[in-house]
Backbone as a chain_set.jsonl record, in Angstrom:
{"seq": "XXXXXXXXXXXXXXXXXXXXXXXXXXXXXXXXXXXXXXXXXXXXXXXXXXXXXXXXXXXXXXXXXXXXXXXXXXXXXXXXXXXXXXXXXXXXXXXXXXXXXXXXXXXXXXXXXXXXXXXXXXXXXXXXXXXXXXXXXXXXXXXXXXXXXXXXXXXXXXXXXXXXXXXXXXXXXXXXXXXXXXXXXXXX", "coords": {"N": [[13.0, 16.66, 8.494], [13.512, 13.778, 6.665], [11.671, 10.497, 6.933], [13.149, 7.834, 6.556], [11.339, 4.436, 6.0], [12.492, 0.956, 6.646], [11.041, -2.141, 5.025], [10.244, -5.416, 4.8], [11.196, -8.793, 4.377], [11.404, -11.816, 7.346], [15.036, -12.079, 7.732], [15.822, -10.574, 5.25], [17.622, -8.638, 4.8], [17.444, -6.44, 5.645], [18.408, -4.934, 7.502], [21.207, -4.45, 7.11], [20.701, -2.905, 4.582], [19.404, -0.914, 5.579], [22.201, 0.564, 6.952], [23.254, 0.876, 4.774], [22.466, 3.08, 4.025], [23.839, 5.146, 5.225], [23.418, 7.418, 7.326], [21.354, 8.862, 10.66], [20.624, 5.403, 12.076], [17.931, 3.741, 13.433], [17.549, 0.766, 15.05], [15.614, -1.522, 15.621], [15.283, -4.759, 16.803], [18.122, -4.466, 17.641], [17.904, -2.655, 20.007], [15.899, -4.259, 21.467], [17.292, -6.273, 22.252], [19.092, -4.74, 23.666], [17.395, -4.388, 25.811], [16.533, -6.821, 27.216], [18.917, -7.346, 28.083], [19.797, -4.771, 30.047], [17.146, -3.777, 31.336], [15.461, -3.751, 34.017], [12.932, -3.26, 34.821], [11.526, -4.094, 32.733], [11.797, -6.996, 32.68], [10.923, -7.568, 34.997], [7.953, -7.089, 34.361], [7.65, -9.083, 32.631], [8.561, -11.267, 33.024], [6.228, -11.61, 35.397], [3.632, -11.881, 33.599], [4.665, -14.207, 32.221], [5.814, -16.225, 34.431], [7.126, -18.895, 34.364], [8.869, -19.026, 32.273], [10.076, -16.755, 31.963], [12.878, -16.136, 33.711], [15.088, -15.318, 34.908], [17.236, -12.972, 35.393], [19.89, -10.75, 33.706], [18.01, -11.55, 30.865], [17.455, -14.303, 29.007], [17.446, -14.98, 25.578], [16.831, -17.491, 24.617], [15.093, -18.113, 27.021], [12.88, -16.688, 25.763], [12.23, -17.462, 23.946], [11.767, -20.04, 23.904], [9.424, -19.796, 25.58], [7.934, -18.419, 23.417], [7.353, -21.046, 21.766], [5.866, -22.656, 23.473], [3.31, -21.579, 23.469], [1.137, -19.741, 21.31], [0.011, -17.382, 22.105], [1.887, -16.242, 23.767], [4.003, -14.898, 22.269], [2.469, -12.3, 21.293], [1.965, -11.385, 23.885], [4.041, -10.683, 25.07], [4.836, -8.653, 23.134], [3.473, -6.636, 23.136], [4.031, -5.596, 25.339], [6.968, -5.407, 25.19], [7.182, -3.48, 22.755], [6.055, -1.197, 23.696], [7.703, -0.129, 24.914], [10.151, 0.186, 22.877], [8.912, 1.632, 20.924], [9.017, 4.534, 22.906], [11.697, 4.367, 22.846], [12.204, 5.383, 20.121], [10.962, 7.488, 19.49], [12.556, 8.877, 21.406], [15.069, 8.54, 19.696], [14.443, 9.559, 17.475], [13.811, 12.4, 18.34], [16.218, 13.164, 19.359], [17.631, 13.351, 16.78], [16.548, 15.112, 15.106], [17.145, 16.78, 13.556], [18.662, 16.065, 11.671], [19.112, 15.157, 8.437], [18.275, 13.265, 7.513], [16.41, 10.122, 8.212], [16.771, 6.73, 9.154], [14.505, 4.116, 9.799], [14.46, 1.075, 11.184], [12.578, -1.76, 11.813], [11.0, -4.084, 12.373], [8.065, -4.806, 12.777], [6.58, -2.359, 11.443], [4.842, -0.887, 10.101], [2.634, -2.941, 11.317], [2.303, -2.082, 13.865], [1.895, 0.352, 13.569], [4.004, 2.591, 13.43], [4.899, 3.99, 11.613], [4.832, 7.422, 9.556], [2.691, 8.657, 7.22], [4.052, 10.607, 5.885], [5.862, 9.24, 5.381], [9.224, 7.42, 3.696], [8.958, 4.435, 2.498], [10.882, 1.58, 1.825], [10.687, -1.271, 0.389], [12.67, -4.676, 1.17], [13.545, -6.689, -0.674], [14.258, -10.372, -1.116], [15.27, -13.398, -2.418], [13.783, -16.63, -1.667], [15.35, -18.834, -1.046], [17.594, -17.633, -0.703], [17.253, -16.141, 1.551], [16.847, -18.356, 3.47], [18.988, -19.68, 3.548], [20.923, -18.013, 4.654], [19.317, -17.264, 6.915], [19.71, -20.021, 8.162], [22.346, -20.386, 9.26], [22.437, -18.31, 11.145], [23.051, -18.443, 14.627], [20.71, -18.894, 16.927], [19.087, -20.242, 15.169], [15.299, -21.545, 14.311], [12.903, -22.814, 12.691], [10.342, -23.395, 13.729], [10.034, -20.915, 15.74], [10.329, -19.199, 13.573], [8.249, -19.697, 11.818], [6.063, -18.775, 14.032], [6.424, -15.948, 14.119], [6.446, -14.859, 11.684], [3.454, -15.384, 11.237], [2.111, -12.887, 12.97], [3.232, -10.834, 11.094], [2.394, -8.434, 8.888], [1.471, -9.205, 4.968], [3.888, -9.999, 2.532], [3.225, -8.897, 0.708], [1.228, -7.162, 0.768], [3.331, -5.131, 2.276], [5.191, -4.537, 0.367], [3.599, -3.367, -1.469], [2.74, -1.066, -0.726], [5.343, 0.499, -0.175], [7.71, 2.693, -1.317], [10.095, 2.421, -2.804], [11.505, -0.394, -3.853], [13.915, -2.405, -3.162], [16.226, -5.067, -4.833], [17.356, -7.676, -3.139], [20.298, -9.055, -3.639], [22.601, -9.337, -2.233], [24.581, -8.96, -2.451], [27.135, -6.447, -1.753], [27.579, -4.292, -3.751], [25.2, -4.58, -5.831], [23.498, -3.074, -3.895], [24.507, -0.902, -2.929], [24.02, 0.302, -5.259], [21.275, 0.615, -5.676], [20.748, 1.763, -3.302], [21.835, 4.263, -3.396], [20.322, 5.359, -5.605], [17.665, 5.757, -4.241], [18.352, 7.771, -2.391], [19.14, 9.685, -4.4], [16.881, 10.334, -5.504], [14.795, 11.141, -3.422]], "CA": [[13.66, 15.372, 8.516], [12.875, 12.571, 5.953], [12.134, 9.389, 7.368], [13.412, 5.921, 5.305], [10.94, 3.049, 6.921], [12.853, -0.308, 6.201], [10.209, -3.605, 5.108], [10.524, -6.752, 3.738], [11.246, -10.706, 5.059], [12.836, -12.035, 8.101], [16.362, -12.653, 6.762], [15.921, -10.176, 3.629], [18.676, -8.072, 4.938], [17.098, -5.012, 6.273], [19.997, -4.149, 8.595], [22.329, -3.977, 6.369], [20.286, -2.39, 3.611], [19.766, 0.167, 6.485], [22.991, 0.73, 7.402], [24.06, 1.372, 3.51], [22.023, 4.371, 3.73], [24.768, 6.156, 5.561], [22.256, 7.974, 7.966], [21.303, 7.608, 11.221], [19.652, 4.421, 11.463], [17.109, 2.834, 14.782], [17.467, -0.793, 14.876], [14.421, -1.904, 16.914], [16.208, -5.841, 16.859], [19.182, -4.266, 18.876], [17.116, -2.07, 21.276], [14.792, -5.456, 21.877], [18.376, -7.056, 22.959], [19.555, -3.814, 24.979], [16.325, -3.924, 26.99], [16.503, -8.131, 27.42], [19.854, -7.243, 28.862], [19.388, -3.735, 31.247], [15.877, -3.125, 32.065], [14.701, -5.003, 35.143], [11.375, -3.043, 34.605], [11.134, -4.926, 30.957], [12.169, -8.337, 32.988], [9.479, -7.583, 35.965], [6.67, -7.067, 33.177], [7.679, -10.146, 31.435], [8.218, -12.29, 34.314], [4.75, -11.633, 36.053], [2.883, -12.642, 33.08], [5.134, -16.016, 32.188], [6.802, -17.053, 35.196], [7.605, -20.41, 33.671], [9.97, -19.344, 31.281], [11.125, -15.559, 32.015], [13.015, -16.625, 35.627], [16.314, -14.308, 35.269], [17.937, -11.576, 34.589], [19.66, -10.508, 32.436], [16.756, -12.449, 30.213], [18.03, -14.922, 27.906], [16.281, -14.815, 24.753], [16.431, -18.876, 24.666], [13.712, -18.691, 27.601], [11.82, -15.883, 25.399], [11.818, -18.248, 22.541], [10.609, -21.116, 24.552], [7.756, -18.626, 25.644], [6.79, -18.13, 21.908], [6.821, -21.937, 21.315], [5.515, -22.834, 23.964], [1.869, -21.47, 23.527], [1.036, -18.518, 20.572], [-0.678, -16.07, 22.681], [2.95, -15.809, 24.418], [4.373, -13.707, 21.625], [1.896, -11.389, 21.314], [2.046, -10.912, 24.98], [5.642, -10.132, 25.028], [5.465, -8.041, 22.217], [2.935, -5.837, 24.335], [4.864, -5.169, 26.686], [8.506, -4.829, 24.906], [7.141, -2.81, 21.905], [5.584, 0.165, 23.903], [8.907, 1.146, 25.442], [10.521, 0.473, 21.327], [8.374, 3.134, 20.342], [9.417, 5.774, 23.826], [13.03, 4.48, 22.267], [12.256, 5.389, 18.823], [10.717, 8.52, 19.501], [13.944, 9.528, 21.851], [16.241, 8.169, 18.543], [13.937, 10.809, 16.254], [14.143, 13.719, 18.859], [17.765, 13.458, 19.191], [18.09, 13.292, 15.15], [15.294, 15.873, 14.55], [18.26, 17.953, 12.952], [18.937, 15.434, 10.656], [18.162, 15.367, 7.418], [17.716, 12.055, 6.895], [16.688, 9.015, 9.65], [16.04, 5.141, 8.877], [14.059, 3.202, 10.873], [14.817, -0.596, 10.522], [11.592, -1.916, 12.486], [10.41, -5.092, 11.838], [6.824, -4.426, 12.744], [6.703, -0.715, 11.705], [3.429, -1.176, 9.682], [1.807, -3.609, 12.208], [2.656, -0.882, 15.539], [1.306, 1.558, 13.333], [4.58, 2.98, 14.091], [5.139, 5.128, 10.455], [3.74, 8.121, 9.381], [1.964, 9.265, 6.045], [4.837, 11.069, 4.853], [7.251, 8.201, 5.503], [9.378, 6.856, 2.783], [8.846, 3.436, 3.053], [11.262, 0.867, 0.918], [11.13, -3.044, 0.825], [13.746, -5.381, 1.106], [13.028, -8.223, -1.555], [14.878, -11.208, -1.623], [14.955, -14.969, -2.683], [13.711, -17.451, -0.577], [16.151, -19.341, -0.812], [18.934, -16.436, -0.254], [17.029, -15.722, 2.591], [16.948, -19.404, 3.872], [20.258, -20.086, 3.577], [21.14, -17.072, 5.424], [18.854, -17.586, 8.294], [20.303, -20.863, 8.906], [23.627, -19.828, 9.291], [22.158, -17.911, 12.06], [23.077, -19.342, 15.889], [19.724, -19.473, 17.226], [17.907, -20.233, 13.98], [14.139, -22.313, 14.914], [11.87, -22.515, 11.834], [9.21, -22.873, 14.362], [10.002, -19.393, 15.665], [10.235, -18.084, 12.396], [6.58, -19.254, 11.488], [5.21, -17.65, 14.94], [6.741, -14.304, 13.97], [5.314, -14.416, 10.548], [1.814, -14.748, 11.846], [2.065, -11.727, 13.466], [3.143, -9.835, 10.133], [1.606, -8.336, 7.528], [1.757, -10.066, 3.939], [4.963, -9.164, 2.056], [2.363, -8.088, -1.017], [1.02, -5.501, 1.367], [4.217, -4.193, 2.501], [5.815, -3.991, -1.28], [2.669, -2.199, -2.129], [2.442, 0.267, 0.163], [6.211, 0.688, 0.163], [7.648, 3.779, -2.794], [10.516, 2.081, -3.668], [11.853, -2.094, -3.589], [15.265, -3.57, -3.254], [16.394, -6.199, -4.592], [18.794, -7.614, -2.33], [20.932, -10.248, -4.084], [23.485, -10.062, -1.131], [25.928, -8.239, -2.886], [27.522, -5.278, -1.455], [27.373, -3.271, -5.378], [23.62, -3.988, -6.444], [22.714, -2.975, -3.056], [24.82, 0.43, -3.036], [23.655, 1.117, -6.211], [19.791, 0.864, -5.189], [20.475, 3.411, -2.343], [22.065, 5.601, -3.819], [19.327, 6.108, -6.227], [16.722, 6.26, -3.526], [18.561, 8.811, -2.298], [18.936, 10.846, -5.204], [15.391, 10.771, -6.008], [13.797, 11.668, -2.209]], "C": [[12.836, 14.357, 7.724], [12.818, 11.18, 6.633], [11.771, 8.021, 6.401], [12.564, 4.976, 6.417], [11.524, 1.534, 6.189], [11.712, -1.718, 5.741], [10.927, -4.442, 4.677], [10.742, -8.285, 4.64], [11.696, -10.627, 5.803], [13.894, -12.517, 7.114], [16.513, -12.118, 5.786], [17.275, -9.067, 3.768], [18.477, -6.83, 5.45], [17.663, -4.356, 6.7], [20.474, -3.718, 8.154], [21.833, -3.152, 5.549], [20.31, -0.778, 4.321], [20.673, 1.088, 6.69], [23.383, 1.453, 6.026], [23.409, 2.656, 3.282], [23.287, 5.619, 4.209], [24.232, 6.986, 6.452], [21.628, 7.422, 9.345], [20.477, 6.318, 11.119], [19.133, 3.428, 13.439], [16.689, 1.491, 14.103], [16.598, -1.227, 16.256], [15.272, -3.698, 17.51], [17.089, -5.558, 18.369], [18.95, -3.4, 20.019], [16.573, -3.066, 22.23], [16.308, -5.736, 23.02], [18.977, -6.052, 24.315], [18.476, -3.983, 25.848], [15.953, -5.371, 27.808], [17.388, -8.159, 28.525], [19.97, -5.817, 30.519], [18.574, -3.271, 31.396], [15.545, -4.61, 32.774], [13.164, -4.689, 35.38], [10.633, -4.404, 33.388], [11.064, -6.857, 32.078], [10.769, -8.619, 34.117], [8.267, -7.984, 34.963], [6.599, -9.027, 32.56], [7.408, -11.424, 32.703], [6.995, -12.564, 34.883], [3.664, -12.368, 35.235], [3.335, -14.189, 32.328], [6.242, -16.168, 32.687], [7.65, -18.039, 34.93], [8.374, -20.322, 32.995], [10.89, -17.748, 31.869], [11.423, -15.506, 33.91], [14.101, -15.772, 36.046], [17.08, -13.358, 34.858], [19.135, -11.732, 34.398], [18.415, -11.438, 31.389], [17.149, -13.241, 29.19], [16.912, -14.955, 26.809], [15.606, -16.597, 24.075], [15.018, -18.759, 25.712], [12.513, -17.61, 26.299], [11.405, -16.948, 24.265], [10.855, -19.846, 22.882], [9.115, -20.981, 24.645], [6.918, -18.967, 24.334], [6.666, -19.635, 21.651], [6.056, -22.612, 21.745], [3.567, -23.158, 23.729], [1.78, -20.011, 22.681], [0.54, -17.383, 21.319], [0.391, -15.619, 23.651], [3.588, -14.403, 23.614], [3.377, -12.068, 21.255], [1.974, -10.668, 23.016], [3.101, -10.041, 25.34], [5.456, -8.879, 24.329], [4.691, -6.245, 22.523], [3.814, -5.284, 24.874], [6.285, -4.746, 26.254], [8.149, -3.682, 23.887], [6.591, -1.117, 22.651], [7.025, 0.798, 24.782], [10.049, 1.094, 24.276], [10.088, 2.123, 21.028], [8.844, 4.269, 21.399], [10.749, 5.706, 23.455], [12.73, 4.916, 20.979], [11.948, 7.087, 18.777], [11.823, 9.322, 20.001], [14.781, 9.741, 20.499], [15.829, 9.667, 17.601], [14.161, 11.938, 17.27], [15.147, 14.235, 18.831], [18.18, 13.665, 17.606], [17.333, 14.058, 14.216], [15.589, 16.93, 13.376], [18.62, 17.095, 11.565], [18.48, 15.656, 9.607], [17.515, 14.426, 6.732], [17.21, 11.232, 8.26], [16.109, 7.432, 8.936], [15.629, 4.63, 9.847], [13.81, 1.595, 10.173], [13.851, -1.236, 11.852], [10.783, -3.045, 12.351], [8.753, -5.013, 11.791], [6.32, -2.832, 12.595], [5.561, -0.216, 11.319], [2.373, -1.523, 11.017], [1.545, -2.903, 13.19], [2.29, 0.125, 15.037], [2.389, 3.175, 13.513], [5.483, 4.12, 13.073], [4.462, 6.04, 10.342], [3.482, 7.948, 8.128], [3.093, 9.461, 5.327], [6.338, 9.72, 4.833], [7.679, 7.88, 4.369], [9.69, 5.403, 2.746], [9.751, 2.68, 2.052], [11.358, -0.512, 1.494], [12.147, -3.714, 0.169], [13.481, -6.387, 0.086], [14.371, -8.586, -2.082], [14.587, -12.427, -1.889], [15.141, -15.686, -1.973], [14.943, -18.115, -0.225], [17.537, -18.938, -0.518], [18.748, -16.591, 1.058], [17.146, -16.897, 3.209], [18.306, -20.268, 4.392], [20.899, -19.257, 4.621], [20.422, -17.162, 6.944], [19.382, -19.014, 9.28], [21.797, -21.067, 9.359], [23.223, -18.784, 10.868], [22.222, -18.826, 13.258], [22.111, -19.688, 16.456], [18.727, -19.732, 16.223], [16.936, -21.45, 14.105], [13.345, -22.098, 13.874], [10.742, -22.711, 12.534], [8.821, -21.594, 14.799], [9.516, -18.865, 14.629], [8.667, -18.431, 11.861], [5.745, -18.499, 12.293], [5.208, -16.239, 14.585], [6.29, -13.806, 12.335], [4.232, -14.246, 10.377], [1.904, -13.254, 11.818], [2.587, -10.413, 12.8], [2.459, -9.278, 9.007], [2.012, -9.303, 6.483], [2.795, -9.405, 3.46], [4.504, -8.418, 0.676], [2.137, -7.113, -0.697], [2.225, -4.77, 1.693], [4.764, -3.721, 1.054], [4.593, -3.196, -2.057], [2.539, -1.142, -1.675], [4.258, 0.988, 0.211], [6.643, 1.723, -1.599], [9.126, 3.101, -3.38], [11.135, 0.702, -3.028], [13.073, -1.862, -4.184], [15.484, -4.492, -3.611], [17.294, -6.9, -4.163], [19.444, -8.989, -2.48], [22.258, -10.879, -3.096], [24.743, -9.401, -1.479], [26.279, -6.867, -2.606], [27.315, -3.919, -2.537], [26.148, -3.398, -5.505], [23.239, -3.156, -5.438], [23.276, -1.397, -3.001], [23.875, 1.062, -3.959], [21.863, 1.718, -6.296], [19.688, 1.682, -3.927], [20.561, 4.507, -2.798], [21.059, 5.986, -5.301], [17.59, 6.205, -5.545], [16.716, 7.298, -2.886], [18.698, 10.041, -3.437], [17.53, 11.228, -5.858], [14.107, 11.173, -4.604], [14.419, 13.239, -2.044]], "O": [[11.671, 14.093, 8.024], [13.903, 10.671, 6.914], [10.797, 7.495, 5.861], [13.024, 4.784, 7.543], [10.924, 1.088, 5.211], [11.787, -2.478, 6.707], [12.066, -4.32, 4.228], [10.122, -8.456, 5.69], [12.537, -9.73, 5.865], [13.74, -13.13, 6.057], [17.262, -12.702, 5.001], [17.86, -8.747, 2.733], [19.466, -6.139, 5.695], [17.631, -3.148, 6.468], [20.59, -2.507, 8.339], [22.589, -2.181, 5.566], [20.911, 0.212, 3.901], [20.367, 2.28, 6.681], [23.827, 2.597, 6.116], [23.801, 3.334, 2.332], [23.52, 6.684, 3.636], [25.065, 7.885, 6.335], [21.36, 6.235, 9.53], [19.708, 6.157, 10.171], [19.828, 2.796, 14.235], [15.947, 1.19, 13.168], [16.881, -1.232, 17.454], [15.794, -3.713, 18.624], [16.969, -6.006, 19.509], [19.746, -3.399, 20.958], [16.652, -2.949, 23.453], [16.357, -5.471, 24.221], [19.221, -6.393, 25.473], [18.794, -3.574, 26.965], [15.26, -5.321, 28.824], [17.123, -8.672, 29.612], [20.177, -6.092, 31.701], [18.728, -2.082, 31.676], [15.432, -5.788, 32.436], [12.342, -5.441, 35.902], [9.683, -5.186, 33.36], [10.146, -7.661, 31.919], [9.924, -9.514, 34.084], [7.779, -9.112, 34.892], [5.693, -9.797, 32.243], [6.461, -12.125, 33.059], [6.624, -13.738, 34.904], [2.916, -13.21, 35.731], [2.546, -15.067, 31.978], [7.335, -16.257, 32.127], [8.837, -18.019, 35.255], [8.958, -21.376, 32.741], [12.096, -17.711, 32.116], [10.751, -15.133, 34.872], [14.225, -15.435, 37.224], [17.451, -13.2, 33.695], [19.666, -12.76, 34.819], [18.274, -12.42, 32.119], [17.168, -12.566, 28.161], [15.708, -14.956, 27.067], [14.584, -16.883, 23.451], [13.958, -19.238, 25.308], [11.362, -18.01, 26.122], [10.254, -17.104, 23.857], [9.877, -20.423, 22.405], [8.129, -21.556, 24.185], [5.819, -19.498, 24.17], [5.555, -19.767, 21.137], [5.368, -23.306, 20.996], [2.86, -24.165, 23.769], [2.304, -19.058, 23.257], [0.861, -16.29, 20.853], [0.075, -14.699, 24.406], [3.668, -13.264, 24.073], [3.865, -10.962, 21.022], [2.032, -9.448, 23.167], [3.025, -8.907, 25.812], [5.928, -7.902, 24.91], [5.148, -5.134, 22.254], [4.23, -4.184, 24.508], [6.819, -3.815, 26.857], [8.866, -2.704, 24.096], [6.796, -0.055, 22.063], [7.22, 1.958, 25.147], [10.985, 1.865, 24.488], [10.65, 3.215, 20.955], [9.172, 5.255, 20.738], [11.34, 6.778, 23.583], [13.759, 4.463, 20.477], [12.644, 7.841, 18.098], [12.186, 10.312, 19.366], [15.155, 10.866, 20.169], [16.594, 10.539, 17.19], [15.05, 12.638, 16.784], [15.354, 15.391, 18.463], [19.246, 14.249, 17.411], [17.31, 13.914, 12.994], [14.862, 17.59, 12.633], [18.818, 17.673, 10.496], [17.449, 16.325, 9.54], [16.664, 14.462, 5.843], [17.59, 11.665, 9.348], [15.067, 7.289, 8.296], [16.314, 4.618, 10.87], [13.256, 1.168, 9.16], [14.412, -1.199, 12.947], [9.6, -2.753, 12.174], [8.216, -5.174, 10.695], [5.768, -2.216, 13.507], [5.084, 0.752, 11.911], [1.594, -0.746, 11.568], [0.379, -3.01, 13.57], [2.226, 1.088, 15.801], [1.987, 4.33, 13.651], [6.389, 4.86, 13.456], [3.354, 5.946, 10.871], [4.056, 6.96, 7.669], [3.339, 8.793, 4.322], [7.435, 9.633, 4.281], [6.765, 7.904, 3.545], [10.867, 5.15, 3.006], [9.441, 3.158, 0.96], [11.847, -0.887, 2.559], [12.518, -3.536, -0.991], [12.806, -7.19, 0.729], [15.193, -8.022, -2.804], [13.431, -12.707, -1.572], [16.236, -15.82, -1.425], [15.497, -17.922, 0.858], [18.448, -19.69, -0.17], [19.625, -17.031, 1.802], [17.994, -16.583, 4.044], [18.507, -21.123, 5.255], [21.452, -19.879, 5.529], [21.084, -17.118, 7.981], [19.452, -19.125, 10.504], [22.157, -22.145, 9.83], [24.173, -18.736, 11.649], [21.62, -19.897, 13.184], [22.161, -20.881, 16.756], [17.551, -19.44, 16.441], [17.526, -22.528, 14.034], [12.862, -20.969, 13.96], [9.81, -22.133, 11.975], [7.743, -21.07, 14.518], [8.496, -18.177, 14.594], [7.935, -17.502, 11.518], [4.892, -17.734, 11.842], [4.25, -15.475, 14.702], [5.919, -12.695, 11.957], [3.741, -13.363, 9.673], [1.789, -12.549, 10.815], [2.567, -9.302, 13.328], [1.958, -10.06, 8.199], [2.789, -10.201, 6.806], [2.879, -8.223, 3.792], [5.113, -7.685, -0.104], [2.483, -6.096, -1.299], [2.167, -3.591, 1.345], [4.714, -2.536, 0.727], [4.732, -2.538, -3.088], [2.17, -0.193, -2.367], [4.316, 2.112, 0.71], [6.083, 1.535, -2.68], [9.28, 3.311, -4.583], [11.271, 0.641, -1.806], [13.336, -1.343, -5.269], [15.032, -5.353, -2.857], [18.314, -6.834, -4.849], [19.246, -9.913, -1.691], [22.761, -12.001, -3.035], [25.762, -9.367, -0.79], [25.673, -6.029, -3.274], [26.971, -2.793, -2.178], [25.576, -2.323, -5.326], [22.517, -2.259, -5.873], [22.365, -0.569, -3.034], [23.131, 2.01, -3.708], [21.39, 2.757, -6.756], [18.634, 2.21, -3.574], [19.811, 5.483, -2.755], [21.3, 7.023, -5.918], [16.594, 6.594, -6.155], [15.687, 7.923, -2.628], [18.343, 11.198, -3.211], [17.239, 12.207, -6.544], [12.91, 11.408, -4.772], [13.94, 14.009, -1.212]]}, "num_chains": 1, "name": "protein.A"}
């Protein structure tokens, strides 16, 4: 099984770029949200160490975001604690798909969690700020304070496009973006 590792910006399109692979594809994002919503383990954990904001379940992700603005050493805390049962989901996603011949993992921290291997084929998302800007604010909960906390806590986008074997450039358009899969696929 080959595995595609997704990089690149918040807002560069990763998902989708993902998704155009055709293959399955683990969206860490929509796991985060399944586990916000039905794990009361995930809600215990979270709760115990910031009472003050994580008070109910299901978990709204307004108090989680409070959390992170709150005080920086919140998100890292969180991310503790939600990312090590990501990875026991990620590993399930690859066992079940072990048959596959392909798998994407769309992972926002996939580098940082150490959470690729060696042979991975890693590709970055690259787009223009201002694509990406526009696009994020169009988003319902969109907080440019958030979005600087969660950039801390990433690598540089020089290191990921270096370490990554082949770049996207993702103008937003349904055609460039086919056409840059389908020649990542014909060349892995």
């Amino acid at each position: 099984m080959k595995r595609i590792g997704i990089l690149g910006d918040i807002g560069s399109g990763k998902s989708y770029v993902a998704r155009e692979f055709g293959h399955p594809v683990f969206n860490a994002d929509i796991e985060v949200s399944k586990l916000y919503k039905k794990d009361k383990k995930i809600f215990h954990n979270l709760n115990k160490i910031l009472p003050k904001f994580i008070t109910k379940f299901p978990i709204d992700k307004n108090e989680v975001s409070k959390a992170i603005l709150d005080n920086k050493h919140n998100l890292k805390k969180i991310v503790r604690i939600v990312h090590k049962k990501i990875r026991k989901k990620m590993n399930v996603f690859l066992k079940n798909n072990r048959k596959k011949k392909i798998v994407v993992l769309d992972v926002p921290l996939l580098l940082e969690n150490k959470l690729n291997k060696k042979k991975d084929i890693l590709v970055f998302v690259e787009s223009k700020k201002k694509d990406i800007s526009k696009k994020l604010k169009k988003r319902k909960n969109f907080n440019q304070n958030l979005l600087k906390k969660f950039k801390i806590i990433q690598l540089p986008l020089d290191y990921k496009k270096k370490k990554s074997q082949f770049v996207i450039k993702n103008d937003f358009k349904k055609k460039s973006v086919k056409k840059y899969v389908k020649h990542i696929l014909d060349n892995i």
